[in-house]
N, C-alpha and C positions, 0 to 999 in steps of 0.2 A: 519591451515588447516580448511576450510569451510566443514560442511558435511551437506544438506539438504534433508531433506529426506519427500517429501508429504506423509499423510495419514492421514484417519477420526480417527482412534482409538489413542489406547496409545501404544507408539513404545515400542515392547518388550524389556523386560530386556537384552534377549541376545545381540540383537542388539544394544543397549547402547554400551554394556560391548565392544562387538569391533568397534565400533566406536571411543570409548577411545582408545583402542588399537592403531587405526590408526594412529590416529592423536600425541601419544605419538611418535611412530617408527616416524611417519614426521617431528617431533622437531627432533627426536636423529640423526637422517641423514642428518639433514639441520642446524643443530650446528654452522659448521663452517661457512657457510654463513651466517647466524641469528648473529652471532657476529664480523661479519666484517661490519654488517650493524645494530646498536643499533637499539632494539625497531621494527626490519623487521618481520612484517607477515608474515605469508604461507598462500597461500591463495588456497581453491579448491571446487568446484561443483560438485558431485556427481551426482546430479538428478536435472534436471533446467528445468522441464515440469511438470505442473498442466493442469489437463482435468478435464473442468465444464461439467457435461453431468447431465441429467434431476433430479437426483437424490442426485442433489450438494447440500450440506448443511454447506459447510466452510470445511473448514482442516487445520490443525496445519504442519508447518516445523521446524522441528528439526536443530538445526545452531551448530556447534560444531567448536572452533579456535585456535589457536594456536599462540602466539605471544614472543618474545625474549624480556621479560618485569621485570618489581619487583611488589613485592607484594601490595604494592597501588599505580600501574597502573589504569589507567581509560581506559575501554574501550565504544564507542559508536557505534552502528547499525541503520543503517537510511533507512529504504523499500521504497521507491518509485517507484509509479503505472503510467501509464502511464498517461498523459495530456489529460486534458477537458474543455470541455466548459463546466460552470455550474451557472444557473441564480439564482439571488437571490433575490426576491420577499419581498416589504414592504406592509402588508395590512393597510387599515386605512377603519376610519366607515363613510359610508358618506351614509344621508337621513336614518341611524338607519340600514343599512347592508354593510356587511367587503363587502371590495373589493380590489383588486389590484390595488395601484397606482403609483407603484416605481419598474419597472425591470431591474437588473444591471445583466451585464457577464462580472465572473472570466473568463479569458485566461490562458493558460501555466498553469492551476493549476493542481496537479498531483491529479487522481482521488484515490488513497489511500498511505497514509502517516504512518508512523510507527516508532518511536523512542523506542529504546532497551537501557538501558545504567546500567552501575555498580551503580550510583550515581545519584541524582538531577544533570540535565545541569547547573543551576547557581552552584554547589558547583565543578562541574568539570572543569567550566572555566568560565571568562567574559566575558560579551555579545560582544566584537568586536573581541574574536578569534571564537565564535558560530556562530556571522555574516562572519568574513572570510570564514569559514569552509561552508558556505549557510545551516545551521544544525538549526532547529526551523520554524515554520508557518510565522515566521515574517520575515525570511530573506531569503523566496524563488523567491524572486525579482518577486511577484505574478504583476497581472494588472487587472483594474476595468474599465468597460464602459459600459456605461447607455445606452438602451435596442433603446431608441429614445431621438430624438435630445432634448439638454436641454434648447436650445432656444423655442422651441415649446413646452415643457410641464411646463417649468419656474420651471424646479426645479435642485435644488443645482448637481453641477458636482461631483460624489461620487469618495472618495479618499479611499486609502489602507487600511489608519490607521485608518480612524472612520467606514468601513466599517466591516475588515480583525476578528473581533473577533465574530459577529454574524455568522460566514463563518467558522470557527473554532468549535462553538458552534453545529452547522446544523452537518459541516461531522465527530464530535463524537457520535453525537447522529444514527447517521446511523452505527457508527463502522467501517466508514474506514480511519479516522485522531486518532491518541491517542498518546502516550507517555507513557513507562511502565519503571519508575527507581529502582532500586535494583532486576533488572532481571538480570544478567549479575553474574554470581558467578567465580574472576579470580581465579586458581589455581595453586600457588606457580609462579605466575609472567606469569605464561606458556600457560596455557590452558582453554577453560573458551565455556561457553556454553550458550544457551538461545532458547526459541521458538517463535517463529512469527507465532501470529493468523489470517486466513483469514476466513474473514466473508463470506455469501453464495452469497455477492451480487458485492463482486467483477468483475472489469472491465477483462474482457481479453486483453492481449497485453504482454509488456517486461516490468519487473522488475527489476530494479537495486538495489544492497543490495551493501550500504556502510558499511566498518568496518575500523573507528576508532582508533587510538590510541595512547593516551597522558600519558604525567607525568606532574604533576605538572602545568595542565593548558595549555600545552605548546603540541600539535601535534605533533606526534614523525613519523608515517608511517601512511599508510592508504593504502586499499586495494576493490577493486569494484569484484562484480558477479554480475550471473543476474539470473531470473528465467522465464521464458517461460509460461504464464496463458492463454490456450485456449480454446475453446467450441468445446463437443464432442460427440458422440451419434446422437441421434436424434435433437437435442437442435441446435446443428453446421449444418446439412441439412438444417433446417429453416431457420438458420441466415444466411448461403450462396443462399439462394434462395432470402431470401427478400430482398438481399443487389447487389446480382450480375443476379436477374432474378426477377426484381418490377415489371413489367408488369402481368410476371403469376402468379405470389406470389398474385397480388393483384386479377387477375382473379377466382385464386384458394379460394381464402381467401369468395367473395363474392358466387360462387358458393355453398360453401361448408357449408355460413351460410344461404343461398335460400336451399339449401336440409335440414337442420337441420330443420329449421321453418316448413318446409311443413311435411316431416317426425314427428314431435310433433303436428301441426294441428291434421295428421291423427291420431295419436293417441287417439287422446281427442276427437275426432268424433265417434271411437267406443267404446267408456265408454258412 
């Protein structure tokens, strides 16, 4: 049993307390299905809507599961934000000032990334059940292409592997790629909890939340939700004018900074 639950603050105690609740009665009822099926999640979404509105500053989801396991089970959780374009820029010094001379676009790359696990991924399996499982930066079958033609700039056709780890370094330091191990606390084979942080500069669009679950290296079940990240307030008027109404958005946009200018001219005319 998945329980996510958006908010800025810290989720009350109460609310904890029955959420465990829940999620315990969802094992005790689904018993006998859970052992006709070793290692069967339950899986559920509570709440699968986040709303960016001007005063977003990140929020934490509360993940709470429930799985038909043993006590050194391994579980993993994988967030994935929806796909972008995202260029990646080499500067180099030329006549004594940086400049750009190298622009590559990631495709299919998801714009935020998030690994949850009991354990380090290498102590929880080897790298060709992580590559099966498409779980890790390196086996999201990403793709690279150079910004212009590399006969015309004469420079090298950039590949995954010598690129994929500056690309990794970039979207941690922003906060939306990371890996957090020994988040994951299972309880008595059963139940097991965890938070996923969202930064304030998250994409809007559909989240898919994978949840995991092996012995011994070896994938037993697995279990998909999603969550729903939108723009809301005043912040979503904007974004639906400049995307579905550019003409006035742009009309609006010049007006508005021709009145601002002239409005502070006048100002400064009578001081």
């Amino acid at each position: 049993m998945i329980r996510l639950y958006p908010h800025n603050h810290k989720i009350p105690s109460q609310m904890t307390f029955m959420l465990w609740l829940f999620t315990i009665l969802s094992v005790s009822f689904g018993t006998i299905s859970a052992h006709a099926n070793n290692g069967k999640l339950v899986a559920d979404l509570s709440e699968n809507t986040v709303s960016i509105e001007s005063d977003f500053h990140g929020t934490e989801l509360l993940l709470f599961g429930a799985v038909d396991g043993m006590q050194d089970d391994d579980i993993i959780i994988v967030v994935r934000g929806p796909d972008a374009r995202i260029a990646q820029r080499r500067k180099s010094k030329v006549a004594g000032i940086w400049i750009n001379v190298e622009t590559n676009i990631w495709t299919k790359t998801p714009s935020f990334y998030q690994i949850l696990a009991t354990r380090d991924l290498a102590v929880i399996a080897d790298e060709a059940t992580l590559q099966d499982l498409g779980v890790g930066p390196t086996n999201l079958a990403l793709q690279i292409t150079p910004e212009k033609d590399p006969q015309e700039t004469g420079l090298a056709i950039p590949t995954v592997n010598d690129m994929i780890g500056e690309l990794v370094a970039n979207m941690r330091a922003l906060g939306l790629w990371g890996a957090k191990t020994d988040t994951i606390a299972l309880k008595e084979g059963a139940l097991f909890r965890s938070v996923i942080d969202l930064p304030s500069n998250v994409y809007s669009g559909l989240y898919e939340v994978r949840i995991i679950h092996l012995r011994d290296g070896v994938p037993l079940s697995e279990d998909t939700t999603s969550i729903a990240i939108s723009k809301g307030g005043l912040s979503a008027t904007i974004y639906k004018m400049a995307h579905e109404f550019s003409f006035f958005y742009g009309l609006f946009a010049v007006i508005f900074a021709v009145a601002s200018g002239w409005l502070a001219a006048a100002a400064f005319r009578k001081k």
